[in-house]
py3Dmol code that shows the C-alpha trace and the ligand (Angstrom):
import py3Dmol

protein = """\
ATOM      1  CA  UNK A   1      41.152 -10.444  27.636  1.00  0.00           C
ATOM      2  CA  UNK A   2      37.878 -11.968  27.203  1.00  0.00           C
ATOM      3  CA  UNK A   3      36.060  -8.670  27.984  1.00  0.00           C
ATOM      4  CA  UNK A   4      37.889  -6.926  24.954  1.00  0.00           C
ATOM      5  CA  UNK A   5      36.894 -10.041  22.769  1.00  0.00           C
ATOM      6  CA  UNK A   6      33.269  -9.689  23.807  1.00  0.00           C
ATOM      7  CA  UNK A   7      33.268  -6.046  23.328  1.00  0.00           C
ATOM      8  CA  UNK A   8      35.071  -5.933  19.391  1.00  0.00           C
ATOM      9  CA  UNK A   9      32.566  -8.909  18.603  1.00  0.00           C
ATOM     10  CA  UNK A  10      29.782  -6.355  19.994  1.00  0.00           C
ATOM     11  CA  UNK A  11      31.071  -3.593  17.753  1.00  0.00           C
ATOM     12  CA  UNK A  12      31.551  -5.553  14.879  1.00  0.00           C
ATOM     13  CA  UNK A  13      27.825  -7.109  14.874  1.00  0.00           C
ATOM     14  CA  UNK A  14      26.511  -3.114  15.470  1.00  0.00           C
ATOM     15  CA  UNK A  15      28.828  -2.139  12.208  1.00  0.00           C
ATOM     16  CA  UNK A  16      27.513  -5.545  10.342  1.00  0.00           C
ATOM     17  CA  UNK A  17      23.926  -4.600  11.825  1.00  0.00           C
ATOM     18  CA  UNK A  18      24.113  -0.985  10.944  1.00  0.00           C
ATOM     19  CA  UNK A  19      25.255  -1.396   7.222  1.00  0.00           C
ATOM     20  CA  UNK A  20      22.470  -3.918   6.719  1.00  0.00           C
ATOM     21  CA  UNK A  21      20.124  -0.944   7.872  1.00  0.00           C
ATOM     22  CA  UNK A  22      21.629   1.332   4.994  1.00  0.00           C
ATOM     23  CA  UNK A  23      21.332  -1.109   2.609  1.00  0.00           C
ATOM     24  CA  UNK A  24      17.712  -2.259   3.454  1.00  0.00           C
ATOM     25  CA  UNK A  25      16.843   1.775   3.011  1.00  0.00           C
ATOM     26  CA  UNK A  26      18.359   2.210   0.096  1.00  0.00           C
ATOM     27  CA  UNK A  27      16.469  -1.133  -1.332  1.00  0.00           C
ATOM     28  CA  UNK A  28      13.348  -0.482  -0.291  1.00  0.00           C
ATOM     29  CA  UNK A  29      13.569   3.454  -1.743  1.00  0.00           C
ATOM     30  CA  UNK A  30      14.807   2.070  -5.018  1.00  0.00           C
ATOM     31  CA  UNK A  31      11.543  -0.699  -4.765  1.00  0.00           C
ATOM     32  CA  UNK A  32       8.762   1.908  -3.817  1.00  0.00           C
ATOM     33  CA  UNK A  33      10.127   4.240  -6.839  1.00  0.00           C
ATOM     34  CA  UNK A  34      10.855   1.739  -9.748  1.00  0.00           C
ATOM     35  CA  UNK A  35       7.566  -0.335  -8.919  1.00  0.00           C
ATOM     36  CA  UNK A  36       5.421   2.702  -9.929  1.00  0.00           C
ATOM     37  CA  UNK A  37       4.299   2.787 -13.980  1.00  0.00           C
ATOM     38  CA  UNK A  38       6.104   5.218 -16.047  1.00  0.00           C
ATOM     39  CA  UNK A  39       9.967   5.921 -17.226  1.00  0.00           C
ATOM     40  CA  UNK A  40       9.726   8.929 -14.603  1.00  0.00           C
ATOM     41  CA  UNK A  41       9.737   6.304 -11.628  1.00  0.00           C
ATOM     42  CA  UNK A  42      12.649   4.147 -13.543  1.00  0.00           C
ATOM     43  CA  UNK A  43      14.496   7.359 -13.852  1.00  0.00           C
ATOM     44  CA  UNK A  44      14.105   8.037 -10.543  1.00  0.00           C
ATOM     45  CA  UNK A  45      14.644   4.342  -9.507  1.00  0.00           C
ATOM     46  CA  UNK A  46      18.030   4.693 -11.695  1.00  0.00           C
ATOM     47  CA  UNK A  47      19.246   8.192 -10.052  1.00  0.00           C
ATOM     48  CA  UNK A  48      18.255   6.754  -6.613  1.00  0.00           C
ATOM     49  CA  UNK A  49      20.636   3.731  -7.062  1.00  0.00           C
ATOM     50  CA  UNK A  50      23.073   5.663  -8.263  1.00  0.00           C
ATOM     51  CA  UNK A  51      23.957   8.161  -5.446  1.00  0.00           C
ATOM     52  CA  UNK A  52      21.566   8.575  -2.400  1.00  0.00           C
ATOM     53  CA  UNK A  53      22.819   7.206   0.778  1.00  0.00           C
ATOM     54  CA  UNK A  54      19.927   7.406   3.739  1.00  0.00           C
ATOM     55  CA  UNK A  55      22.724   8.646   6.172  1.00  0.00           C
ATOM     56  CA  UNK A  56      23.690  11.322   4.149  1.00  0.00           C
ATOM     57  CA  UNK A  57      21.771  14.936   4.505  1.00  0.00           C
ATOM     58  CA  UNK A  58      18.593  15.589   2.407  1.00  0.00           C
ATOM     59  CA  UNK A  59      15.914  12.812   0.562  1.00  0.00           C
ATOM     60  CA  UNK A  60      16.826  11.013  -2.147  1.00  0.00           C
ATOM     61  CA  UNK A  61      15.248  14.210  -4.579  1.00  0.00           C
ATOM     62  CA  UNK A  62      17.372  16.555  -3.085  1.00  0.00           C
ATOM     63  CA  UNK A  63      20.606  14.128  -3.318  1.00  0.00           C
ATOM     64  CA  UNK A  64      19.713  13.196  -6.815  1.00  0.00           C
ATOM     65  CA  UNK A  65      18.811  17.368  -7.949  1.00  0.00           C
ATOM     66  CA  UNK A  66      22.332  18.021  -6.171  1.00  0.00           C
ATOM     67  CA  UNK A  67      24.340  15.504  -8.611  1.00  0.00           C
ATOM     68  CA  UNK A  68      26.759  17.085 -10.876  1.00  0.00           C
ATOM     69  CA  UNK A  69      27.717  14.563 -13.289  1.00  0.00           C
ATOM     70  CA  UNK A  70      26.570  16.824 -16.131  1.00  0.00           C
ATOM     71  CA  UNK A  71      27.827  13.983 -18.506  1.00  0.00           C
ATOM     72  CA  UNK A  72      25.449  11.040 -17.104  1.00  0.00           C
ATOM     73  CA  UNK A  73      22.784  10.966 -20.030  1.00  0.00           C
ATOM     74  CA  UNK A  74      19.813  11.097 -17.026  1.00  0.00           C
ATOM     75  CA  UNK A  75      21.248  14.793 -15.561  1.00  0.00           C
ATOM     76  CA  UNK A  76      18.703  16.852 -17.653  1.00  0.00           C
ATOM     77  CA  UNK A  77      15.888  14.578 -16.734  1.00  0.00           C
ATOM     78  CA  UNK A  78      17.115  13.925 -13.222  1.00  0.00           C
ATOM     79  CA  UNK A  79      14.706  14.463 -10.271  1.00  0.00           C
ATOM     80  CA  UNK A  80      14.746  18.141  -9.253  1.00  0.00           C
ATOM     81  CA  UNK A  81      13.654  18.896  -5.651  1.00  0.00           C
ATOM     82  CA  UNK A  82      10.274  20.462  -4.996  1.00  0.00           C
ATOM     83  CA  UNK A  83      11.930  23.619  -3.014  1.00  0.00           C
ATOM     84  CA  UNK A  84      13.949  24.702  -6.150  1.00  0.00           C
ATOM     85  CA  UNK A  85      10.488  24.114  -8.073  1.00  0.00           C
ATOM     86  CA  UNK A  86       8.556  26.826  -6.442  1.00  0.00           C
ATOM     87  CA  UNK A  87      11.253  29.327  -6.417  1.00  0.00           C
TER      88      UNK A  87
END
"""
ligand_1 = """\
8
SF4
S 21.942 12.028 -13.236
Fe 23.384 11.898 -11.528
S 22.311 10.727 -9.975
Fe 21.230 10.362 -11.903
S 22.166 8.496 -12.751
Fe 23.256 10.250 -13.595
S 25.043 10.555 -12.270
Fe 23.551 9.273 -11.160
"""
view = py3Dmol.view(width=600, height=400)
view.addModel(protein, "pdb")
view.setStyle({"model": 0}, {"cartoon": {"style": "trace"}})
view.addModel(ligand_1, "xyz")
view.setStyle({"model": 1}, {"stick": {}})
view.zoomTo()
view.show()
């Protein structure tokens, strides 16, 4: 009994300890974009915020250029990924 207490404490400090991970990305990304001058970085800040998730597949440009909320006032100025740039 005190084995299976010890091990769903364990796995509840690794979930505590792993959400804490995905928030501190997801802070710090939001920081390093909105600190730079310029609406483009508060736009970017603002998409950012709004619907990347560091587990998720792709950086934060490619989550953001993927959003389909074509009724959010920022889609048309949203961050577009560098790959659909060049082609
Ligand atoms: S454009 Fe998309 S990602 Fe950016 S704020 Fe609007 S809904 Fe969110």
């Amino acid at each position: 009994m005190m084995l299976l207490q010890i091990a769903i404490q364990q796995w509840v400090f690794e979930v505590i300890m792993e959400q804490n991970k995905r928030s501190r990305i997801l802070f710090e990304t939001i920081d390093n974009l909105a600190c730079k001058p310029g609406l483009r970085s508060k736009i970017d800040a603002k998409c950012c915020e709004c619907i990347y998730d560091p587990y998720q597949e792709g950086t934060w440009r490619i989550q953001v250029d993927n959003c389909t909320s074509m009724t959010c006032p920022l889609y048309w100025v949203r961050a577009k990924s560098f790959r659909k740039k060049d082609s």
